[in-house]
C-alpha beads as a LAMMPS data file, in Angstrom:
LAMMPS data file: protein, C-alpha beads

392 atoms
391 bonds

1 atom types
1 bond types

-500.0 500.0 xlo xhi
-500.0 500.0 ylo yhi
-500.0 500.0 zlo zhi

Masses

1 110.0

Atoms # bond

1 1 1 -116.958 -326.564 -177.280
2 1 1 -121.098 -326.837 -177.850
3 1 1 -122.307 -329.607 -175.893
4 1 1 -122.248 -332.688 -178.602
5 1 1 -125.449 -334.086 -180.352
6 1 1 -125.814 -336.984 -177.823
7 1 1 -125.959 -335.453 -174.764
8 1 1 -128.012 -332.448 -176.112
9 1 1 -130.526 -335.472 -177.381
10 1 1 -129.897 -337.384 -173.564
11 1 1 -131.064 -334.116 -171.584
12 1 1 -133.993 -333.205 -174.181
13 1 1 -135.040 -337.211 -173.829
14 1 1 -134.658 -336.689 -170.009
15 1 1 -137.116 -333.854 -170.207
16 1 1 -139.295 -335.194 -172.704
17 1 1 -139.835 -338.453 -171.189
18 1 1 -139.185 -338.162 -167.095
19 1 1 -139.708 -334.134 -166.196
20 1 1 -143.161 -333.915 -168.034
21 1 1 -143.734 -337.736 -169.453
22 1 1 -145.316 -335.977 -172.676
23 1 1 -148.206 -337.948 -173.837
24 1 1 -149.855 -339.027 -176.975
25 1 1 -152.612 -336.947 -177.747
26 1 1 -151.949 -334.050 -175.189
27 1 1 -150.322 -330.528 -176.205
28 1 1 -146.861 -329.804 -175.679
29 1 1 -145.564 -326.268 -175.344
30 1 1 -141.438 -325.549 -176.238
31 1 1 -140.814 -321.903 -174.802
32 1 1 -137.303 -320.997 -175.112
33 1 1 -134.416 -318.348 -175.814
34 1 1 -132.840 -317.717 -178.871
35 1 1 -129.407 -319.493 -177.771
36 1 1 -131.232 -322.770 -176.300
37 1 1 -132.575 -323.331 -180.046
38 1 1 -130.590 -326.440 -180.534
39 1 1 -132.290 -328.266 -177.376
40 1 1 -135.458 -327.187 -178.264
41 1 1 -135.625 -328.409 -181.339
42 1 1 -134.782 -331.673 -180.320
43 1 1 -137.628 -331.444 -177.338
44 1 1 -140.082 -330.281 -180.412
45 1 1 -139.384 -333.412 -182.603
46 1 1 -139.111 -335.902 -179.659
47 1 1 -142.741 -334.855 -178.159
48 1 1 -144.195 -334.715 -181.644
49 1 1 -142.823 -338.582 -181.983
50 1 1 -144.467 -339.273 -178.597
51 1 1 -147.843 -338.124 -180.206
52 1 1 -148.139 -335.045 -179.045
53 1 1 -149.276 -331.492 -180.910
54 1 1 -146.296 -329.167 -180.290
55 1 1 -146.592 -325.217 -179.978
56 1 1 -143.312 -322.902 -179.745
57 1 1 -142.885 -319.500 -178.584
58 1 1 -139.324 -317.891 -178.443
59 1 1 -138.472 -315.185 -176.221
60 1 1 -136.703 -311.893 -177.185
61 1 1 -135.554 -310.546 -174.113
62 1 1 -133.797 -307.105 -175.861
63 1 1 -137.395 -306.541 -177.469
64 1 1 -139.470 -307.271 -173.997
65 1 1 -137.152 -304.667 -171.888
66 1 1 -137.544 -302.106 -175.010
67 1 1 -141.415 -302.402 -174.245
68 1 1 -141.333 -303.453 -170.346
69 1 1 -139.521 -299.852 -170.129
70 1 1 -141.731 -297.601 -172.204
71 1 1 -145.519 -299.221 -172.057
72 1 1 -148.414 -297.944 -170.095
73 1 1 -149.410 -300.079 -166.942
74 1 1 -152.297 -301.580 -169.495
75 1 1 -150.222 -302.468 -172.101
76 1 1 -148.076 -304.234 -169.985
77 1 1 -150.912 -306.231 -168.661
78 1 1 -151.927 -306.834 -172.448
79 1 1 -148.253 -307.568 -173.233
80 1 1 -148.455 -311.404 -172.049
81 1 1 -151.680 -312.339 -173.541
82 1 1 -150.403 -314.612 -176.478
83 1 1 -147.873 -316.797 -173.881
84 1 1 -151.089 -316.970 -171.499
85 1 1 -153.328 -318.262 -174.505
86 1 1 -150.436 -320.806 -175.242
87 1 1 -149.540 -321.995 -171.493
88 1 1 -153.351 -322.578 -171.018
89 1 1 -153.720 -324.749 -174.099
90 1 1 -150.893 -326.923 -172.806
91 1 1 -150.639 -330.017 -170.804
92 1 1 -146.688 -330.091 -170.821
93 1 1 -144.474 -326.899 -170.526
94 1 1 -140.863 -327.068 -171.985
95 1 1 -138.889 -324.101 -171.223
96 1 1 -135.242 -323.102 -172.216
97 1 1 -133.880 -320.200 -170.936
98 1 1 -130.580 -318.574 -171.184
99 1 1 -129.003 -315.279 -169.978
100 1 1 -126.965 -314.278 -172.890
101 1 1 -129.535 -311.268 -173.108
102 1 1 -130.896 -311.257 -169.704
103 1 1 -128.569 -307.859 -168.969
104 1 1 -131.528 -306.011 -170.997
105 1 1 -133.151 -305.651 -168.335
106 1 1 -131.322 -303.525 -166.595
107 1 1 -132.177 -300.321 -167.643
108 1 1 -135.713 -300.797 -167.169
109 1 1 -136.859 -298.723 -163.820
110 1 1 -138.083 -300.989 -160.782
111 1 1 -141.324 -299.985 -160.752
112 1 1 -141.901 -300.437 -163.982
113 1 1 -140.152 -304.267 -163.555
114 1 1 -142.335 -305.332 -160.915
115 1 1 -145.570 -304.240 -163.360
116 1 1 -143.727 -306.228 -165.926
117 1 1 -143.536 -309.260 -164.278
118 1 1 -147.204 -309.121 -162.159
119 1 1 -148.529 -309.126 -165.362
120 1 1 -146.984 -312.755 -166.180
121 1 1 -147.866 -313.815 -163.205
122 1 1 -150.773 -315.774 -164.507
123 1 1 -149.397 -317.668 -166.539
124 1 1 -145.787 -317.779 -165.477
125 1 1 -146.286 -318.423 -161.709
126 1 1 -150.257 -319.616 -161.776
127 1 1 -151.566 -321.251 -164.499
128 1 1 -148.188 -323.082 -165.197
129 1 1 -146.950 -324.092 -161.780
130 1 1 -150.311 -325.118 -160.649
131 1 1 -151.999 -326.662 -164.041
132 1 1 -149.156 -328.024 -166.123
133 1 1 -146.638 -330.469 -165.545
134 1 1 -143.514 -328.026 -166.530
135 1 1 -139.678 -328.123 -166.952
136 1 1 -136.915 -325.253 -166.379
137 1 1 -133.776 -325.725 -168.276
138 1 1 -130.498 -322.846 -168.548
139 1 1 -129.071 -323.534 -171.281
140 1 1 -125.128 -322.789 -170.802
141 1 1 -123.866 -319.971 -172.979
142 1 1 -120.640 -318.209 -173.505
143 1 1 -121.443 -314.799 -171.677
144 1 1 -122.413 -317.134 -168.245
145 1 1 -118.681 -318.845 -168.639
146 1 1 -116.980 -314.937 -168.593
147 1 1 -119.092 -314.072 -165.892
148 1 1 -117.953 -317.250 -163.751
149 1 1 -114.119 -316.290 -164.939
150 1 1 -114.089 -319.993 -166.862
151 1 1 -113.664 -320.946 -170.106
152 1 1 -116.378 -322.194 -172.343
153 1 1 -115.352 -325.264 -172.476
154 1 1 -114.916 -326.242 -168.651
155 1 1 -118.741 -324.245 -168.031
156 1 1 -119.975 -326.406 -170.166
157 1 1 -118.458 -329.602 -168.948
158 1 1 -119.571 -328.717 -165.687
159 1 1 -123.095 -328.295 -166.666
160 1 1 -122.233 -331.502 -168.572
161 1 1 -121.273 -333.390 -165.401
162 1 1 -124.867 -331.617 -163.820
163 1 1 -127.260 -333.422 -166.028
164 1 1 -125.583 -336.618 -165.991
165 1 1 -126.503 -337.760 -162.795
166 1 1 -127.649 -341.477 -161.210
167 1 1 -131.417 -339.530 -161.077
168 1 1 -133.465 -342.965 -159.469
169 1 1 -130.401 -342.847 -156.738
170 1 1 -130.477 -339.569 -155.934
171 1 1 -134.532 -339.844 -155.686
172 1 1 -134.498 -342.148 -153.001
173 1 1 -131.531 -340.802 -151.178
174 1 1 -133.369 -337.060 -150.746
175 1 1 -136.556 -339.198 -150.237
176 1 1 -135.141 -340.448 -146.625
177 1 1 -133.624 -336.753 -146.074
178 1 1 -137.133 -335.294 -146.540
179 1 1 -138.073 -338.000 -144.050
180 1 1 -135.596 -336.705 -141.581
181 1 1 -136.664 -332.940 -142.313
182 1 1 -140.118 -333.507 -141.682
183 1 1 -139.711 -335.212 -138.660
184 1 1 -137.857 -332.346 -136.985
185 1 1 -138.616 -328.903 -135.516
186 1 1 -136.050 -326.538 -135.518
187 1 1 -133.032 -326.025 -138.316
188 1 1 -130.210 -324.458 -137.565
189 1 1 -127.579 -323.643 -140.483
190 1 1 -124.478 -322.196 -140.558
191 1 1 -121.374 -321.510 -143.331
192 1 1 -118.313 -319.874 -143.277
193 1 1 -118.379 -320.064 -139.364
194 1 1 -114.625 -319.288 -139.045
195 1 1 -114.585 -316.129 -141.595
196 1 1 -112.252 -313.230 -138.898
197 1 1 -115.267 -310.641 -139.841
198 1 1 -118.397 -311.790 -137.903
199 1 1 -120.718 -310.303 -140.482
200 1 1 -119.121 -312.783 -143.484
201 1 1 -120.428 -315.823 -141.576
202 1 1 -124.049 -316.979 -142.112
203 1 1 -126.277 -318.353 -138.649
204 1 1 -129.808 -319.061 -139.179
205 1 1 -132.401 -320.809 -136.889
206 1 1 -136.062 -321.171 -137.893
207 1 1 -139.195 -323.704 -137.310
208 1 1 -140.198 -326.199 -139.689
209 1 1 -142.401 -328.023 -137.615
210 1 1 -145.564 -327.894 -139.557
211 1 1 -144.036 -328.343 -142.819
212 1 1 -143.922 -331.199 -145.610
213 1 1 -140.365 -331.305 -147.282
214 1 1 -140.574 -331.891 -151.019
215 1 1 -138.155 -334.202 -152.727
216 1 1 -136.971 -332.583 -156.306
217 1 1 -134.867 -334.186 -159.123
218 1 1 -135.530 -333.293 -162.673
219 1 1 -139.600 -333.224 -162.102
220 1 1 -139.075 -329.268 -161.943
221 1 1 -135.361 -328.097 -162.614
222 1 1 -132.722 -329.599 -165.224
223 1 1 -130.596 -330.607 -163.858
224 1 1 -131.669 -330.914 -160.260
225 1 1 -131.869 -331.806 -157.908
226 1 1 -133.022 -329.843 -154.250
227 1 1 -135.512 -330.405 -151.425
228 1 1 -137.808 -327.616 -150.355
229 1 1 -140.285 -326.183 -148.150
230 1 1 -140.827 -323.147 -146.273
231 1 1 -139.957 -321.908 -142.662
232 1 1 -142.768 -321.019 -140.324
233 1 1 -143.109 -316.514 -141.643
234 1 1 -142.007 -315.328 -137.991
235 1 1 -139.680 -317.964 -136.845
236 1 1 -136.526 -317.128 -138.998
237 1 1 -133.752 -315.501 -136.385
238 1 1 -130.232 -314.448 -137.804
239 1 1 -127.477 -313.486 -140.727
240 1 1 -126.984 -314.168 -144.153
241 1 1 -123.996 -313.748 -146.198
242 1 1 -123.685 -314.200 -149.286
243 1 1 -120.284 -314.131 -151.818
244 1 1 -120.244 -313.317 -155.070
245 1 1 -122.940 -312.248 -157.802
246 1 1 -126.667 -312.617 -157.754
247 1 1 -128.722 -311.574 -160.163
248 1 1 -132.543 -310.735 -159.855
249 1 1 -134.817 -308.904 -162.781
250 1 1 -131.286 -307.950 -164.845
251 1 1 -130.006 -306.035 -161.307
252 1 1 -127.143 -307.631 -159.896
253 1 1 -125.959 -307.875 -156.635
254 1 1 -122.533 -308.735 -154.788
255 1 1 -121.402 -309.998 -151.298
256 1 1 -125.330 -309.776 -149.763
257 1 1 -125.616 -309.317 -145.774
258 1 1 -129.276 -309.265 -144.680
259 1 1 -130.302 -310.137 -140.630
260 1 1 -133.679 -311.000 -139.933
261 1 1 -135.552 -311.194 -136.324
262 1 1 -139.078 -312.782 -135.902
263 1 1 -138.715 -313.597 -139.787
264 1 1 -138.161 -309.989 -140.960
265 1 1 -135.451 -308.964 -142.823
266 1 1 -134.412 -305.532 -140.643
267 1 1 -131.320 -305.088 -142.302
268 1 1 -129.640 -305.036 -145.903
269 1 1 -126.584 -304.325 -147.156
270 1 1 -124.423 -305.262 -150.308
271 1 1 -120.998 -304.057 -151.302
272 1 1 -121.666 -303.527 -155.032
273 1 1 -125.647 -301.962 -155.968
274 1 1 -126.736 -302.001 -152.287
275 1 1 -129.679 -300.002 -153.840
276 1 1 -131.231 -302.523 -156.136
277 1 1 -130.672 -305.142 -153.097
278 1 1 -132.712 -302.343 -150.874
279 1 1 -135.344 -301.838 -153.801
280 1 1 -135.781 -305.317 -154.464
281 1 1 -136.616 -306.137 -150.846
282 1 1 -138.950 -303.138 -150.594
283 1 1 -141.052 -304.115 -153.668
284 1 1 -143.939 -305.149 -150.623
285 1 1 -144.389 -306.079 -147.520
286 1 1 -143.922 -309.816 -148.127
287 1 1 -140.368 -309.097 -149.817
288 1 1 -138.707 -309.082 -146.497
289 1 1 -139.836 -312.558 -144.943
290 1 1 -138.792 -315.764 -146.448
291 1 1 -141.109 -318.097 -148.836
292 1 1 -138.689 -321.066 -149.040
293 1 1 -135.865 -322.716 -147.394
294 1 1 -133.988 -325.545 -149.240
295 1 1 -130.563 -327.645 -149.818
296 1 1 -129.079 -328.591 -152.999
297 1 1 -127.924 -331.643 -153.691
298 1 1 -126.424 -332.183 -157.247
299 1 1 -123.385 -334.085 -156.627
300 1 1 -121.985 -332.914 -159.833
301 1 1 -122.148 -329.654 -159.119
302 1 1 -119.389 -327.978 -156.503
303 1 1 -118.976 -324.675 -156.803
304 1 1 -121.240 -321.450 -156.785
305 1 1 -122.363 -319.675 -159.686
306 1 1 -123.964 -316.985 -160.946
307 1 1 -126.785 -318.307 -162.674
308 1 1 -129.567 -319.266 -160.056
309 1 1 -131.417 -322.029 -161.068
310 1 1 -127.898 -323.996 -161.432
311 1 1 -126.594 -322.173 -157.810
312 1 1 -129.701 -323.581 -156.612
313 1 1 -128.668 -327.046 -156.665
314 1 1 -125.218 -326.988 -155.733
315 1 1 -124.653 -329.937 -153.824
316 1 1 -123.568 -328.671 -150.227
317 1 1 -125.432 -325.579 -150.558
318 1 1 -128.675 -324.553 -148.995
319 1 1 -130.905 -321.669 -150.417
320 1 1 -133.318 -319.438 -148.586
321 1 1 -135.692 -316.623 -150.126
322 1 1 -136.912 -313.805 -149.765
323 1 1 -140.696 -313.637 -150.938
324 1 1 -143.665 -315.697 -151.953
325 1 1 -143.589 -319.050 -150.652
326 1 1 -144.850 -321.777 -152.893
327 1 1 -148.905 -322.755 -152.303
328 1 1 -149.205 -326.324 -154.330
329 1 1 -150.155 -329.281 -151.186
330 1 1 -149.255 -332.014 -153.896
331 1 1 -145.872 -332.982 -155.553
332 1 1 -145.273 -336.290 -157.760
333 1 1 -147.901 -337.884 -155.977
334 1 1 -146.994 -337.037 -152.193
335 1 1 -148.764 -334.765 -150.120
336 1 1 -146.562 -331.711 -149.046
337 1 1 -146.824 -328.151 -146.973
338 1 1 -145.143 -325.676 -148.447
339 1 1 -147.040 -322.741 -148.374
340 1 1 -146.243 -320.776 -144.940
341 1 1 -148.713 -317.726 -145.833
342 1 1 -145.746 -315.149 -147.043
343 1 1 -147.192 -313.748 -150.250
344 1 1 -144.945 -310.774 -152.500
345 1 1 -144.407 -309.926 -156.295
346 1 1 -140.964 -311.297 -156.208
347 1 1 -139.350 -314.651 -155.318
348 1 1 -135.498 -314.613 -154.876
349 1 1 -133.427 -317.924 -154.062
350 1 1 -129.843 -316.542 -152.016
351 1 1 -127.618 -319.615 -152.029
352 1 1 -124.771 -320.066 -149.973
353 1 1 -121.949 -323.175 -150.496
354 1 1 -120.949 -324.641 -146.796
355 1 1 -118.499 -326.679 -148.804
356 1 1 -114.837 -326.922 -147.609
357 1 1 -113.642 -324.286 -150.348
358 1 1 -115.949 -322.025 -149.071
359 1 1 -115.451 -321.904 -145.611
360 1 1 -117.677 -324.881 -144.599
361 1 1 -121.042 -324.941 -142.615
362 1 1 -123.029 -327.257 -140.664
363 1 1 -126.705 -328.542 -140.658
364 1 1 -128.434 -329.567 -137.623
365 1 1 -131.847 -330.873 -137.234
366 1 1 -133.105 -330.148 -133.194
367 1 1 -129.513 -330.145 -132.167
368 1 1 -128.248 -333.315 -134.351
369 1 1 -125.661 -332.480 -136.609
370 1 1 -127.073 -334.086 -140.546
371 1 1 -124.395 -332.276 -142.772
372 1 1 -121.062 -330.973 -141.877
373 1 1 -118.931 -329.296 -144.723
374 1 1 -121.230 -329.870 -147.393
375 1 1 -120.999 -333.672 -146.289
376 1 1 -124.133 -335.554 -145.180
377 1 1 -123.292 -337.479 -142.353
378 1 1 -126.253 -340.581 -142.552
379 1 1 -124.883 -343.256 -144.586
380 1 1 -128.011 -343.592 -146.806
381 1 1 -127.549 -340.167 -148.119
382 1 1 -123.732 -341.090 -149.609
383 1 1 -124.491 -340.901 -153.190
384 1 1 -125.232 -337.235 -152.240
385 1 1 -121.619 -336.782 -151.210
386 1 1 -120.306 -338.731 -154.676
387 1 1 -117.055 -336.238 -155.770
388 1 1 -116.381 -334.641 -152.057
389 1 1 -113.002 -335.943 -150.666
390 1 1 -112.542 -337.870 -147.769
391 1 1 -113.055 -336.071 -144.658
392 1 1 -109.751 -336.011 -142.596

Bonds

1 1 1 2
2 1 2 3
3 1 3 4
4 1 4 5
5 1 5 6
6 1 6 7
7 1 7 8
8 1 8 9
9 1 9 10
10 1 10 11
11 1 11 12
12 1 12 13
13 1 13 14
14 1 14 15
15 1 15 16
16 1 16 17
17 1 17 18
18 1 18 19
19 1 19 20
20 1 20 21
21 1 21 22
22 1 22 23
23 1 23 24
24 1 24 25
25 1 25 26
26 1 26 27
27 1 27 28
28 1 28 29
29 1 29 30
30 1 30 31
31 1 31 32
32 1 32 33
33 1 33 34
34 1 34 35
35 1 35 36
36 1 36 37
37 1 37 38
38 1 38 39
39 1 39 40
40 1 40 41
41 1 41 42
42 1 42 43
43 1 43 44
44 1 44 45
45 1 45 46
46 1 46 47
47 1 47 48
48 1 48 49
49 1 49 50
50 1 50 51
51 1 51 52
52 1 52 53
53 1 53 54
54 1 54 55
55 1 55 56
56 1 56 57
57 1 57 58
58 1 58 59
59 1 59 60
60 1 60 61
61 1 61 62
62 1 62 63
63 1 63 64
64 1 64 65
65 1 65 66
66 1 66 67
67 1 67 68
68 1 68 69
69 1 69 70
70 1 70 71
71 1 71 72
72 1 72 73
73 1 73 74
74 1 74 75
75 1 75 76
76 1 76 77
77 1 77 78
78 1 78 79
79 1 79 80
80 1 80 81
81 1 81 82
82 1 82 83
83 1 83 84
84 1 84 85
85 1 85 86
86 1 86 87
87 1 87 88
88 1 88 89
89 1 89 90
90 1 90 91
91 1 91 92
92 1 92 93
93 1 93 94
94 1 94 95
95 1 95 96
96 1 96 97
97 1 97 98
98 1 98 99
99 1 99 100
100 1 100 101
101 1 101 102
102 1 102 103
103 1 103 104
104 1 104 105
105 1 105 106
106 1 106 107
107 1 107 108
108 1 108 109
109 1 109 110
110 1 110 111
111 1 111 112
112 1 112 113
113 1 113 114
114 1 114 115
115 1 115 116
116 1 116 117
117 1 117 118
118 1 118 119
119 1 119 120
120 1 120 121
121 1 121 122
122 1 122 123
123 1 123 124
124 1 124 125
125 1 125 126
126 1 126 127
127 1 127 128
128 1 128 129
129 1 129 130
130 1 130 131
131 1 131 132
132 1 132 133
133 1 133 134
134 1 134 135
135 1 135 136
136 1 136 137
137 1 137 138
138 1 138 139
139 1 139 140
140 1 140 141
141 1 141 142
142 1 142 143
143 1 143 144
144 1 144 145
145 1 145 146
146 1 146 147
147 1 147 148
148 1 148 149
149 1 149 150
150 1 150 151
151 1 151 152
152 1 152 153
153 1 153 154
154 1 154 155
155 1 155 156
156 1 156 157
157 1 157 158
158 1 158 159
159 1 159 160
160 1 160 161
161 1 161 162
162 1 162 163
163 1 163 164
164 1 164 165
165 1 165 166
166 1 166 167
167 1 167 168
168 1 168 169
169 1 169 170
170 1 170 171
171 1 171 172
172 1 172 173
173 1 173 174
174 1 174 175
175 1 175 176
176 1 176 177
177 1 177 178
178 1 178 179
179 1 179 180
180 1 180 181
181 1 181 182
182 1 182 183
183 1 183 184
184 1 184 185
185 1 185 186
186 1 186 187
187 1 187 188
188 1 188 189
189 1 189 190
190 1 190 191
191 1 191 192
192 1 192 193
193 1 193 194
194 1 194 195
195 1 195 196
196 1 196 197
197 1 197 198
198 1 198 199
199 1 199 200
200 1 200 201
201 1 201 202
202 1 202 203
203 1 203 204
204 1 204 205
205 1 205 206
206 1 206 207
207 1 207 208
208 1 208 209
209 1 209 210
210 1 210 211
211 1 211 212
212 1 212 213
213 1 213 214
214 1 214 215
215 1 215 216
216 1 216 217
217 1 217 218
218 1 218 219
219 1 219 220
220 1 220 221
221 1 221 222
222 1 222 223
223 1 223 224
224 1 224 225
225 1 225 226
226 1 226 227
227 1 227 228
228 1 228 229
229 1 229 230
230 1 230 231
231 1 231 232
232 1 232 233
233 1 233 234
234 1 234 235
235 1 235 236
236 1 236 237
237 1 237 238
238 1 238 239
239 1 239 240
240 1 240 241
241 1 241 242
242 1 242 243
243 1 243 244
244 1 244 245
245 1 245 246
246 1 246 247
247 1 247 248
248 1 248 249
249 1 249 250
250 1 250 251
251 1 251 252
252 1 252 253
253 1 253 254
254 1 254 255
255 1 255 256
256 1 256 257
257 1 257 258
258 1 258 259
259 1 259 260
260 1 260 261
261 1 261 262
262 1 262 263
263 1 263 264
264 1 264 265
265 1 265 266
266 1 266 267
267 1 267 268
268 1 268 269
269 1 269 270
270 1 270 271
271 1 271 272
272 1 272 273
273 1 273 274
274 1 274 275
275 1 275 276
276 1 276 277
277 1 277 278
278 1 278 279
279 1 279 280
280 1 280 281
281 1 281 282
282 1 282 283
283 1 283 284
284 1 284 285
285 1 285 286
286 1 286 287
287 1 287 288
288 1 288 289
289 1 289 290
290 1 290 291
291 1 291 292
292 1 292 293
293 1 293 294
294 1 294 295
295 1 295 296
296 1 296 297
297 1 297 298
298 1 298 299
299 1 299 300
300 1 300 301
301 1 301 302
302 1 302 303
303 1 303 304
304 1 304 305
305 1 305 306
306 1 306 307
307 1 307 308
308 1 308 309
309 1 309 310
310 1 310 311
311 1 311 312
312 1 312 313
313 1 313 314
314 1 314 315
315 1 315 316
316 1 316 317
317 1 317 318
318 1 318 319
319 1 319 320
320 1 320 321
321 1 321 322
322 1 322 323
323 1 323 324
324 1 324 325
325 1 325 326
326 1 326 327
327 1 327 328
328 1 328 329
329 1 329 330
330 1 330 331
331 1 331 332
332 1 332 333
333 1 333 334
334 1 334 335
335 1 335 336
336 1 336 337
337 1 337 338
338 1 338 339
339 1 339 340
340 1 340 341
341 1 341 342
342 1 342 343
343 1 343 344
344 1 344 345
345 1 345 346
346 1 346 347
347 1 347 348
348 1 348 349
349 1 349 350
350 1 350 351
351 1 351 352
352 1 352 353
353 1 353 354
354 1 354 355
355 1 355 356
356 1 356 357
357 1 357 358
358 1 358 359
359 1 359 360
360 1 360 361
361 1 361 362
362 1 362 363
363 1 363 364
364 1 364 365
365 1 365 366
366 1 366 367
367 1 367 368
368 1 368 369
369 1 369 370
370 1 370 371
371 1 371 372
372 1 372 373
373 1 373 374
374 1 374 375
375 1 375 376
376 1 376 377
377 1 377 378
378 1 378 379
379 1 379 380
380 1 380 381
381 1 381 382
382 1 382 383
383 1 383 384
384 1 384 385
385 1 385 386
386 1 386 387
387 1 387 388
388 1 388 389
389 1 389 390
390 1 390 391
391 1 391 392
């Protein structure tokens, strides 16, 4: 089953009109993967009818790992200069990803990787995070539903169920969270606290004193939604487990233990490609502190998967990462601090479901419980516990 003409035209009108509220007059860029074709064509002919000039680019991820893996340092740099030109030319950024050739990658070397991607830095990380309004979308495809063992049809009704969310409710239930975050200290998280081996549970404690939560729907991400900041660098004390597959620059990852004191990771392990996890965290100094801490809070989304930017906002999850920490002090109009000082090449979200079926977890704000089992536990924040049963 492809998702249906309507609700590919209800997400690309969701993008179009609410992520980046294209504009008469102003320039409108559609960047996407081969597979996400039919949803950018429909974001292409609905800014165009808004008034806006429309560029596209489309990716070829086989092609860029053919050259990522053989070109000179220079070349490399060179590589990204015709998606720099475009992103700079652009008011709104449309982007469509998928991961149906994202494997390419894989036999590239790391070194040559991390050159690869510091030389679209500029425009993928600066110039369009900081100067455009911009939207992320994975589009679902059939080699994502193997990897998560499901068949096409239920991936896709899943992501289905993800973009079809009450988006205004949601808003101004994660607006009074971010109120609650921001007017506490210390954060304490834990999941899978009953798991018999100690070093399958996750226990975390860091300061967020100084920082500004940010409240994230679909301004960002489709679908969202998440809230986000950072942890003070040195503050983050304890494990992190986490199941299952992760994928970062085509290398993944399975069943991730890291342990961090005075917000240093000081130890790594993985049970499948323990190397790349190693490598990856040893790409520079800021690789092994954490640039963002954050819960997702998609109520239409229960379970983990593979794919990141949907694992992201699994509702009952939280996410922490190693790497660069975000530096913007603005978002949709409201002041935020996000940017704790951690700077690296590479920015890595590790989510982890304290939902029932994963072992639950609890949240706690200076001491107060907020979420228990993927539950929130403040009555203003029920629509973010819409599809959860009832606790016993």
């Amino acid at each position: 089953m492809l998702l249906d003409p309507g609700t590919i035209d209800r997400i690309a009108h969701a993008m179009v009109t609410i992520s980046v509220a294209v504009q008469k007059g102003e320039t409108a860029l559609v960047f996407y993967d081969a597979a996400g074709a039919p949803l950018a064509r429909c974001l292409a002919r609905l800014a165009s009818e808004r008034g806006a000039r429309v560029l596209y680019i489309q990716r070829d991820q086989p092609l860029e790992a053919e050259v990522a893996a053989t070109c000179s340092i220079a070349d490399a740099k060179r590589s990204s200069i015709l998606n720099d030109i475009a992103i700079q030319m652009s008011d709104a950024v449309l982007i469509v990803r998928s991961v149906t050739d994202a494997e390419a990658f894989q036999t590239v070397p790391r070194e040559r990787m991390v050159a690869w991607n510091r030389a679209r830095d500029p425009f993928l990380m600066d110039y369009r995070v900081n100067h455009t309004r911009w939207v992320l979308i994975y589009w679902p495809t059939v080699r994502e539903a193997e990897v998560e063992g499901m068949a096409y049809d239920e991936y896709v009704e899943m992501f289905r169920g993800a973009c079809d969310q009450p988006w205004a409710e949601i808003d101004r239930a994660q607006a009074h969270l971010v109120a609650m975050l921001n007017d506490a200290r210390i954060l304490e998280i834990e999941a899978n606290p009953r798991d018999p081996d100690p070093e399958h549970r996750t226990r975390l404690r860091m300061d967020i004193g100084p920082m500004r939560f940010v409240n994230s729907t679909i301004d960002r991400n489709f679908p969202g939604s998440e809230v986000f900041a950072a942890p003070v660098r040195h503050s983050v004390e304890g494990q992190l487990y986490g199941a299952g597959k992760y994928a970062y620059d085509g290398q993944v990852v399975e069943d991730i233990f890291v342990r961090a004191e005075k917000g240093r990771i000081i130890e790594a392990r993985a049970r499948v490609n323990e190397a790349s996890l190693r490598a990856i965290l040893d790409t520079d100094a800021g690789a092994r502190y954490f640039g963002e801490i954050a819960f997702g809070t998609n109520p239409g989304l229960r379970r983990r998967v593979m794919n990141g930017l949907l694992n992201e906002k699994v509702g009952g999850s939280f996410h922490i990462t190693p790497g660069r920490c975000y530096t913007f002090t603005e978002y949709e109009g409201q002041s935020v601090v996000v940017d704790n000082g951690n700077q690296s090449a590479i920015h890595w979200d590790i989510a982890v479901p304290m939902l029932p079926a994963y072992g639950g977890g609890s949240v706690r704000l200076d001491g107060r419980e907020i979420q228990r089992d993927g539950r929130f536990l403040d009555p203003e924040l029920a629509i973010l516990n819409h599809g959860l049963p009832d606790p016993p």
